[in-house]
C-alpha positions, 0 to 999 in steps of 0.5 A: 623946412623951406620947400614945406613953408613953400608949399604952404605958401602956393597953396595960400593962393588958392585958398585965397581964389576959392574962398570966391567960389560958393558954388563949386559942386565937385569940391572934391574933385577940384581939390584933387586937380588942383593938387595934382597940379600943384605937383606936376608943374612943380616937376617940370619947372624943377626941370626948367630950372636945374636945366637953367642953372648949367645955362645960366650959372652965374644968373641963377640967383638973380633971375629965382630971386627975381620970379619969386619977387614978381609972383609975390608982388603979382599976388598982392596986386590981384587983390585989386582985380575982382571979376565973377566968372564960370569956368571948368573945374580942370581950367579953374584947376590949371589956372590956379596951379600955374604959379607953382611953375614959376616958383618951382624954376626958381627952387630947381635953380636953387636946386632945392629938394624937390619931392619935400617941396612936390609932396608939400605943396601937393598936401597943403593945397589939397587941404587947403582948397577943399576947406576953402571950398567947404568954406566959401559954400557955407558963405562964411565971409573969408577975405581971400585978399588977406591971405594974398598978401601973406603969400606975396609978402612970404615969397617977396621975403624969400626972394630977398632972402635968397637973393642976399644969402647967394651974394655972400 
């Protein structure tokens, strides 16, 4: 149940950052990158991560504790930060998924499954971003901040809770 909220909450991050974009023309095909994304660097920090647990055994929860804490704390500070910029979709897409690299390390530390997590947040962000782009086009007025907030205060929860669940 933790890898799907998960996947839900990387997925709010690009709502939040679509939701700014009216004038995408391949909608479609961003949700698709974005997805894909959303799902490839999820397997590489998955990677990452288990292989950083053999290395860094008794670290491990620190350090996922920590990343998820940072990512959560780094998508509330970016709702200060609002610029207007064009960018190709695939670099619009890369940039938006990175984050899940650095989530997924921490899951693949915690060696948490990680195909429910892939295909959640593969799903969640495929719908998400397309009806967050079908919603910025009708310049419907979504506040993305909120949704930031959401998703860093889930994942600083999460990285509190699993910092204190592996102390025990």
């Amino acid at each position: 149940m933790q890898e799907i909220l998960t996947g839900l909450i990387v997925a709010l991050d690009v709502v939040a950052l679509y939701l700014l974009l009216p004038d995408v023309k391949q909608r479609f095909l961003l949700s698709m990158w974005t997805a894909l994304l959303h799902m490839i660097f999820p397997i590489i920090g998955f990677t990452v991560g288990s292989w950083m647990v053999h290395i860094l055994l008794q670290w491990s929860n620190l350090v996922s504790s920590i990343l998820l804490f940072s990512i959560g704390l780094q998508l509330i500070l970016s709702t200060r930060n609002r610029q207007t910029i064009v960018i190709p979709i695939t670099i619009l897409a890369i940039t938006a998924s990175l984050d899940t690299f650095s989530v997924s390390i921490s899951f693949g530390m915690l060696n948490l499954e990680k195909y429910l997590f892939i295909l959640s947040a593969g799903v969640w962000t495929f719908a998400l971003s397309y009806i967050s782009l079908y919603l910025a086009k009708s310049h419907l007025k979504i506040k993305g901040d909120a949704l930031k907030w959401i998703a860093g205060l889930a994942l600083i929860i999460i990285s509190i809770y699993t910092l204190i669940y592996n102390m025990e």
